[in-house]
Every structure is written in structure tokens, then in C-alpha cells.
C-alpha positions as CSV (number, residue, x, y, z in Angstrom):
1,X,52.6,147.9,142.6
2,X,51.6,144.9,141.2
3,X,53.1,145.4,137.8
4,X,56.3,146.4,139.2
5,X,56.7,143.2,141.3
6,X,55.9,141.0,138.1
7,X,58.6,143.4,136.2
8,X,61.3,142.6,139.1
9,X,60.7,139.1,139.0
10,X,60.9,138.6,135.5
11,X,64.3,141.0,135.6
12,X,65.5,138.7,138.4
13,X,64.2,135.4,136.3
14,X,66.5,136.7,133.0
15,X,69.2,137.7,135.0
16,X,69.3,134.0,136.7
17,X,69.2,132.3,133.0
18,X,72.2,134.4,131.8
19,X,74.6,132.8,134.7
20,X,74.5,129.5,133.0
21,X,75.5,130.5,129.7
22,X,78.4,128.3,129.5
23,X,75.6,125.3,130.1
24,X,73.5,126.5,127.0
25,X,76.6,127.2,124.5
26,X,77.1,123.4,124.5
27,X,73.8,122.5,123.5
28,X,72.5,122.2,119.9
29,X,74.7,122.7,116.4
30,X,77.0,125.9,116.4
31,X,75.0,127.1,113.5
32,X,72.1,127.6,116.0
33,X,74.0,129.4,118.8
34,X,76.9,131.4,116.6
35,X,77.1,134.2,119.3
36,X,77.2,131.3,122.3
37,X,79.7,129.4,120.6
38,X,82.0,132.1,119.5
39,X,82.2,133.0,123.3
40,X,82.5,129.8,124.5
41,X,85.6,129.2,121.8
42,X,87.4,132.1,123.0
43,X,87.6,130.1,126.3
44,X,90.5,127.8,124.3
45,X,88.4,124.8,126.7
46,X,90.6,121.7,126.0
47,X,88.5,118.5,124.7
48,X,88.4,117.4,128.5
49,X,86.6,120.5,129.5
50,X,84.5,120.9,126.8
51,X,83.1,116.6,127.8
52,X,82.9,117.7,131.3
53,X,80.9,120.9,130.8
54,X,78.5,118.7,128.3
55,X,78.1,116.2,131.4
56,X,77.4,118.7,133.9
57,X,74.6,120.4,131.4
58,X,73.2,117.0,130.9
59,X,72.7,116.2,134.1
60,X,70.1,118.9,135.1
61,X,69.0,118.8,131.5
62,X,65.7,116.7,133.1
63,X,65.4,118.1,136.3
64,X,65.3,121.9,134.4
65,X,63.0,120.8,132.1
66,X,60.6,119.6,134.4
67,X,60.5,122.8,136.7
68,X,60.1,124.7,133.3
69,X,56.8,123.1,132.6
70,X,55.6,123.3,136.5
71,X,56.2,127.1,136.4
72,X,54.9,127.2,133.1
73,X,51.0,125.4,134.6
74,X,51.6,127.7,137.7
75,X,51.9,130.7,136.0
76,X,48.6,129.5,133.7
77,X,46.5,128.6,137.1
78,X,47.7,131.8,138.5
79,X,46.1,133.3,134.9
80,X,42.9,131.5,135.4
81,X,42.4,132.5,138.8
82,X,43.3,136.2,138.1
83,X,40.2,136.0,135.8
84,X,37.9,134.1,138.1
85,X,36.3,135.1,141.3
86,X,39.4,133.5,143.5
87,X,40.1,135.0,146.7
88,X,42.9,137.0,147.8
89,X,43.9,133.9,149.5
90,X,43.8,132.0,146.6
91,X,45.6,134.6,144.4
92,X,48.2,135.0,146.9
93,X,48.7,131.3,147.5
94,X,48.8,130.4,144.0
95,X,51.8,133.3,143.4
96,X,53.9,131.7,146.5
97,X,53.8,128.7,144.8
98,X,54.9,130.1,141.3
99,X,57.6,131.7,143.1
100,X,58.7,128.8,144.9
101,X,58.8,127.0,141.6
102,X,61.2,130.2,140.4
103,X,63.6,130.0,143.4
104,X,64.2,126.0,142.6
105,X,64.9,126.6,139.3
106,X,67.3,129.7,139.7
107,X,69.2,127.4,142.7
108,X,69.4,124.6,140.3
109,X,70.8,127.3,137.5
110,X,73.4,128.5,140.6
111,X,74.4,125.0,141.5
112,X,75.2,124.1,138.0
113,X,77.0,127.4,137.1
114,X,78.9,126.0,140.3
115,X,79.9,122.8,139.0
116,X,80.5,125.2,135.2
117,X,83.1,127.2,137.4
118,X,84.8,124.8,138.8
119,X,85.7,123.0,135.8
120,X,87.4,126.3,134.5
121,X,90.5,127.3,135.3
122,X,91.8,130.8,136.8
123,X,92.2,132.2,133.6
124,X,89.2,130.9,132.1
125,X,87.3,132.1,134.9
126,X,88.2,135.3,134.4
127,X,87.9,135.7,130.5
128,X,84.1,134.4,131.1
129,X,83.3,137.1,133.8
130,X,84.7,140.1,131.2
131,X,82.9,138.3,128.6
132,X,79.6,138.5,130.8
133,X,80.4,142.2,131.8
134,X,80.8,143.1,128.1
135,X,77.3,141.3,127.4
136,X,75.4,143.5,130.6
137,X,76.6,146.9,129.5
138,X,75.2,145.7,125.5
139,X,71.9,144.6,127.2
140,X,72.0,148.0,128.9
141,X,72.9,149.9,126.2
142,X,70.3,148.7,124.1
143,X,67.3,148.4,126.4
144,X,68.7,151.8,128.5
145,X,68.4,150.3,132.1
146,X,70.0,147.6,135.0
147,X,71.3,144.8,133.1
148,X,70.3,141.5,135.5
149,X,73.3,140.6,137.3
């Protein structure tokens, strides 16, 4: 049972980083990120758009990085304790707090892809959402299940 609640999570984890991907596709050289960028191009974003959607990615760039790292040593404690002699209590206090850390991140991912959206227009809006369609039913079709939302 447990497995399967550490499988959702990290389903539910993926699916929340594929929201932003407008966020990422700025970030780093297009040689790095072909796929990201070629998406993101077929957007038409006017030069405007594209220095707003940098700003917007920039400003969580800190706050994201530092929740990263806090999961990271909560999921390492959580390790530790797994192989100790910790309690239940402990186990199950030191999970609570690993996923508190998870649902700050995933609302920081939502409230950017908020701030993403609204700098798109109808059209764009709607080109991104097909685009993220097409890229669940490839994730299904190559690992044969759900595709996070």
C-alpha cells in the first residue's frame, strides 16, 4: 500500500512540473531544450511576451529552488529514518512534512502557470492546451498508462 501511495505521489509530483512548461522553455540556450523551444515558438509570442514570461519564471526562480532542496533533505531524513528504529510517529511525521513541502511547491508551480496564462492570449491559450494534450497521449503511449494531468 505503501508503494502505491509513493507511485501516486510521484505521478501527481510529474504531472504538477509539466503545467509550467511554458516557465522552463525560457530557460537555458535553445540548443539545450530543442523540443521546449520548438513548442514554445509555435506560440508566434511577440518580444513583449516572450520578456514578460522570462520575468514571471524569474521571479519564483529562488523561491523554487529553495523548496527543491528542502524536499530534497526531507525526502533524505525520511530515508534515514525508514532505516533506523524511528517510530511510527516519527515515520509518519517526517512524511507529512515531505508532503507539505510537495503541496508548496506544486501551488507555487499553479500560481506561476497563472501568471504564464494570463500573459497569453485566447489563441495562444488554446494552441498550448493542444500542444499539452498531444504531449499526454505520447507520455501514454509510450509508458502504456494515465498521463499526469
Amino acid at each position: 500500500m505503501s508503494r502505491l501511495i509513493q507511485k501516486l505521489a510521484l505521478v501527481g509530483l510529474l504531472g504538477a512540473l509539466a503545467i509550467p512548461t511554458i516557465a522552463y522553455a525560457q530557460s537555458g540556450p535553445a540548443g539545450n531544450r530543442p523540443e521546449r523551444m520548438q513548442r514554445w515558438e509555435r506560440l508566434n509570442l511577440t518580444p513583449e511576451q516572450r520578456q514578460q514570461l522570462s520575468g514571471i519564471r524569474e521571479q519564483d526562480k529562488a523561491e523554487m529552488k529553495r523548496l527543491r532542496e528542502q524536499i530534497k533533505a526531507a525526502e533524505t531524513q525520511l530515508r534515514q529514518l525508514w532505516a533506523s528504529n524511528a517510530s511510527d510517529a516519527q515515520l509518519t511525521q517526517q512524511q507529512a512534512q515531505v508532503n507539505a513541502l510537495k503541496q508548496q511547491a506544486q501551488q507555487l508551480r499553479f500560481q506561476r502557470s497563472l501568471k504564464l496564462r494570463a500573459v497569453l492570449t485566447p489563441e495562444q491559450r488554446q494552441q498550448f492546451e493542444q500542444q499539452r494534450s498531444e504531449r499526454r497521449q505520447q507520455w501514454r503511449d509510450r509508458n502504456g498508462m494515465q498521463a499526469p494531468i
